[in-house]
LUMLUMKE-324269 format. One record per residue (C-alpha): residue in three letters; x, y negated, z. Coordinates in steps of 0.1 Angstrom, whole numbers, plus 2048, in hexadecimal, padded with zeros to 3 digits. Each point is the difference from the previous one (the first is absolute). Layout:
ALAXYZ ...
END
This chain:
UNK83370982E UNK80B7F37E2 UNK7E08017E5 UNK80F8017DA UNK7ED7ED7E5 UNK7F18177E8 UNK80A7F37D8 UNK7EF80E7DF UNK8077E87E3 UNK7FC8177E3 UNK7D980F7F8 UNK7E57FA7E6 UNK7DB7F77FD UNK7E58027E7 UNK8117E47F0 UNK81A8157F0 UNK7FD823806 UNK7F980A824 UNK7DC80F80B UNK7FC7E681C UNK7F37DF7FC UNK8167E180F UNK7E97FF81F UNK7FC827802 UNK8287FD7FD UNK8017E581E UNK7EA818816 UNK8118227F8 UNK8237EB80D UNK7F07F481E UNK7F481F808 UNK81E80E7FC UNK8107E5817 UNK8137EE7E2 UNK80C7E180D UNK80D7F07E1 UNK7F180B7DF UNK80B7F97DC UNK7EC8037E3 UNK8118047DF UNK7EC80C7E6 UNK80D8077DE UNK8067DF7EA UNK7E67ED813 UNK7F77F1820 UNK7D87F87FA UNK7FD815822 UNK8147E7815 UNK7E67EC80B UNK7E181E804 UNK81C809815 UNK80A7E2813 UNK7DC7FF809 UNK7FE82080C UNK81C7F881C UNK7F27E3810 UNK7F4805825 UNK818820800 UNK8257FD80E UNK81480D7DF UNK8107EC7E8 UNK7F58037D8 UNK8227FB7EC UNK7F97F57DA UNK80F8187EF UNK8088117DA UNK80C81B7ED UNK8107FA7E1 UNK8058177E4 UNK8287FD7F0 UNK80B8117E2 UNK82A80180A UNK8158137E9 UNK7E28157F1 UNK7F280A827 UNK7E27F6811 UNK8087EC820 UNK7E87ED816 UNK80A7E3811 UNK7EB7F681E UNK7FA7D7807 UNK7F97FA826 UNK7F47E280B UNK7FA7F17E2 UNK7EA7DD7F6 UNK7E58117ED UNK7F47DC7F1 UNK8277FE7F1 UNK7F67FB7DA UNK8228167F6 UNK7F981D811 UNK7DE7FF7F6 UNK8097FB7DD UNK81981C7FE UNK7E681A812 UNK7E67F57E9 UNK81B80D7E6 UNK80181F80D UNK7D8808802 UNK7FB7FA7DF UNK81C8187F7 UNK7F0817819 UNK7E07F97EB UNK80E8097DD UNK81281E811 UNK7DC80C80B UNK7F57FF7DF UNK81F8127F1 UNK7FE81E81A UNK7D88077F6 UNK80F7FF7DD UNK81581E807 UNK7EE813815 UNK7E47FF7E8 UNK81A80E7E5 UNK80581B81B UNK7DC80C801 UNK7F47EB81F UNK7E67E77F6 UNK7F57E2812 UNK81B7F9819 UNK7FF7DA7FC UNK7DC7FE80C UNK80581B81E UNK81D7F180B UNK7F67DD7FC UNK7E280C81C UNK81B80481F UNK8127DF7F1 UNK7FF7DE811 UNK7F67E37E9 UNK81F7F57FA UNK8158227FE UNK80281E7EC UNK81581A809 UNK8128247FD UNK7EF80E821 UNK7DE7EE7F2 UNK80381C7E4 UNK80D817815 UNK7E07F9815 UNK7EE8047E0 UNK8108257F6 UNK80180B823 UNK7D6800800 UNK7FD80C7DB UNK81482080E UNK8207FA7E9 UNK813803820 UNK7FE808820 UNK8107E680F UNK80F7DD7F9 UNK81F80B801 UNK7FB81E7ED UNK7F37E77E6 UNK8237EF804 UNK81181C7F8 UNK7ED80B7E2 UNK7F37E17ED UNK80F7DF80B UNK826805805 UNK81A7FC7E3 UNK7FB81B7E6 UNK7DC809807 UNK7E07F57EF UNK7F77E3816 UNK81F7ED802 UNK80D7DE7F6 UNK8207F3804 UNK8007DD819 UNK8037E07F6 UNK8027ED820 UNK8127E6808 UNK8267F9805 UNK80E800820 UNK80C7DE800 UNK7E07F67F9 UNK7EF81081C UNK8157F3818 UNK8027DF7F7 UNK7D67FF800 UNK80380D823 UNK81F7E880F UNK7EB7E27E9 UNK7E4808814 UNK80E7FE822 UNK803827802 UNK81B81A80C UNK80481A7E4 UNK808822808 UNK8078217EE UNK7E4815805 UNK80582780C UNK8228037F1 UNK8028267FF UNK7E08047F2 UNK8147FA7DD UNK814819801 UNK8247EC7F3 UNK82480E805 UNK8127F081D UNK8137EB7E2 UNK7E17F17F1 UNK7EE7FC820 UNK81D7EA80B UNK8027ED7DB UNK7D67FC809 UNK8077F1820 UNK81E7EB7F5 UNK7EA7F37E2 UNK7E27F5818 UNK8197EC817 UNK80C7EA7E5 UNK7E17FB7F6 UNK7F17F3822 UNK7F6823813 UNK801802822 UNK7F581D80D UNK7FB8237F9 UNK7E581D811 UNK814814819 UNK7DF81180E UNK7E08087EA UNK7E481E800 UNK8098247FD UNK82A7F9807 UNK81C815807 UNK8127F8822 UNK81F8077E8 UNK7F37E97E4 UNK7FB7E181D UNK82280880E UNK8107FA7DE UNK7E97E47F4 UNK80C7ED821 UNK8228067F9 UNK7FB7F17DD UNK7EF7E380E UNK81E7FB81A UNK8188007E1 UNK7E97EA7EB UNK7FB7E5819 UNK7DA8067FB UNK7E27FE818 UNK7ED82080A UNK7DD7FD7F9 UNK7E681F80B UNK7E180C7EE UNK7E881F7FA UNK7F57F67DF UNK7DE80B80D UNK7E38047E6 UNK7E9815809 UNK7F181281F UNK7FB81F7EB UNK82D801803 UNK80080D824 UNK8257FF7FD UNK8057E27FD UNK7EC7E7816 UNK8047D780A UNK81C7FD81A UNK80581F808 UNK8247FE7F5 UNK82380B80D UNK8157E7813 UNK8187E67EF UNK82280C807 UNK8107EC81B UNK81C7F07E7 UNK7EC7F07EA UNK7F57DF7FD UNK7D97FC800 UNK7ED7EE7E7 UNK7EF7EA814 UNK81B7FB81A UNK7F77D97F7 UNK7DE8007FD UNK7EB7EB812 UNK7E280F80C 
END
């Protein structure tokens, strides 16, 4: 009997935006039989090590992990660093970049949804924030319990997407920068959830081509709440790319029932694994 090894390198923690702490995270996984776990929380990695801790005395492995917000040809793309040197003074630099847009984005989304009628969002949402991030689902949080919405992605829909009272536009960083803070750093980068974005089959492909000459290896065949139709493409893409499949949920919350750590569909047999070199 052959036993497969369960992979889930794509989920967040109270360091970014997911409900779980790091060592919460770690025990959820286990318990779910996770053999190797990434954690790649939005523009920063200070749950690495709560997390690294957390494994020790278990049998899974704790891959250092990002995700990296990319403005590429006026989209939002995330980029996801696995494996990364989280003392590597580049990466760090360029993510501590990125908070401190994050930071003055906060700011500018309380601004407008005050000018909408809704009054202290920058204090509510800061409540469900981490220290060092401030996000859209931390105000979504925020107008979720002050009954604005019944639901975050209600609150999505209606205040914090492009043309509605909450938004503003990214300003993240380039792709060449993101991958180059992730390769710099030791890391695999890899295009996170490639569907989720919603591109023609022309720009998806000028997206891909784009991240390969910048240093990308890999791309997401498999994440949460997937189409056996979307993976089937995406694998074919990969194939024609020369890329490396990589598998996630992009878990963030237990309160998402859909979408849950390693509980994933299987890689398609043609691809090429992520971690087919890895050492464990």
């Amino acid at each position: 009997m052959v036993v497969m090894t369960c992979y889930d390198l794509h989920c967040h923690s109270t360091a970014s935006d997911g409900s779980l702490s790091p060592a919460a995270l770690v025990a959820r996984a286990l318990d779910n039989e996770v053999d190797v776990l990434a954690l790649t929380d939005h523009d920063g990695t200070e749950g690495i090590v709560a997390a690294q801790q957390a494994v020790q005395g278990s049998d899974m492995t704790l891959i250092a992990g990002v995700e990296i917000s990319v403005t590429w040809n006026g989209a939002t793309i995330h980029i996801i660093g696995l494996n990364v040197d989280i003392e590597n003074q580049n990466l760090q630099q360029g993510l501590a970049t990125l908070r401190s847009y994050r930071s003055t984005r906060a700011v500018e989304i309380a601004k407008r949804l005050e000018k909408s009628g809704i009054t202290g969002a920058y204090d509510g949402a800061r409540k469900y924030a981490s220290e060092v991030m401030l996000g859209r689902v931390h105000f979504a949080k925020f107008l979720v319990e002050q009954g604005h919405a019944k639901s975050i992605n209600d609150v999505f829909k209606r205040y914090l997407v492009r043309n509605k009272p909450g938004y503003v536009p990214g300003d993240w960083a380039t792709l060449a920068d993101a991958v180059t803070w992730i390769t710099e750093a030791g890391g695999q980068a890899v295009i996170a959830h490639p569907a989720r974005y919603k591109l023609t089959a022309t720009k998806l492909g000028r997206l891909i081509t784009d991240f390969k000459n910048a240093g990308g290896v890999g791309m997401e065949v498999v994440s949460g709440r997937q189409h056996p139709e979307e993976i089937k493409t995406l694998a074919r893409l990969a194939n024609k790319f020369e890329l490396m499949a990589s598998c996630g949920s992009d878990f963030h919350t237990p309160d998402n029932n859909w979408i849950e750590l390693g509980r994933l569909q299987p890689m398609p047999e043609i691809c090429t694994p992520i971690w087919q070199n890895w050492t464990q």
